[in-house]
C-alpha angles and dihedrals in degrees: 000000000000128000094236092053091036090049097047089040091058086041077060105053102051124198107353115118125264114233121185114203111199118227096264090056095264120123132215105242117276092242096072128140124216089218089174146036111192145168110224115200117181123180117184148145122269115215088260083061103247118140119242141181128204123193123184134153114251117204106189110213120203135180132216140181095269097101086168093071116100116181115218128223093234092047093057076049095068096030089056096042095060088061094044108091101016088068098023097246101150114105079027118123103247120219129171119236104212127178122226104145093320132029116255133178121226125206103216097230090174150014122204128172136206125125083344138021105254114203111195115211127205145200134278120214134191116231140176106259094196103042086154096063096026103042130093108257107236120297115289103030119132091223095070105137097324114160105278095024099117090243116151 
């Protein structure tokens, strides 16, 4: 989900709480406090050697010994739209980066609302971005990870 349709989906839906649940069914706690709105770039190599970029909104969330604290929908809202345009978060995937232990960044893969806003959070996974260079060839070809191949 983008900032821009996260940001207008938690404006409509006022002053219910937001709640994330993580992707193994857990939550973080409902106190929770969004301390940061970022915009995270990152350029880098892929093992075939091309040149990439990656952009997403981060949304750090904390959280503090004030159980009593309940952030609104309406309120990350707010919080969010004064980063939008300054950083140019607006068609970005938005995650949100938690800390248990390790800190982990979430993708937000969907938004439902009832008493409270629920924000489900997925899974990141690393992949090979130049499977066809790095990759094997099929089993029994003489190429297999010869010098020179291309082969990772």
């Amino acid at each position: 989900m983008n900032t821009a349709e996260f940001t207008a989906l938690l404006s409509a839906l006022g002053d219910k709480p937001v709640r994330f649940v993580l992707p193994d069914g857990g939550r973080i706690p409902d106190h929770a406090h969004i301390t940061e709105v970022g915009r995270v770039d990152r350029e880098f190599l892929d093992c075939g050697g091309e040149r990439r970029k990656t952009s997403f909104c981060c949304l750090q969330a904390w959280v503090a010994d004030d159980t009593d604290h309940r952030l609104p929908a309406r309120k990350l809202a707010e919080i969010i739209g004064r980063a939008l345009e300054p950083l140019g978060l607006g068609g970005l995937p938005v995650e949100i980066e938690y800390e248990d232990g390790v800190i982990s960044q979430f993708p937000v893969v969907s938004v439902g609302a009832g008493e409270a806003v629920t924000v489900h959070l997925g899974t990141k996974h690393t992949d090979c971005l130049a499977k066809e260079i790095c990759l094997p060839p099929s089993a029994g070809s003489a190429d297999c990870c010869t010098p020179g191949s291309g082969c990772c």
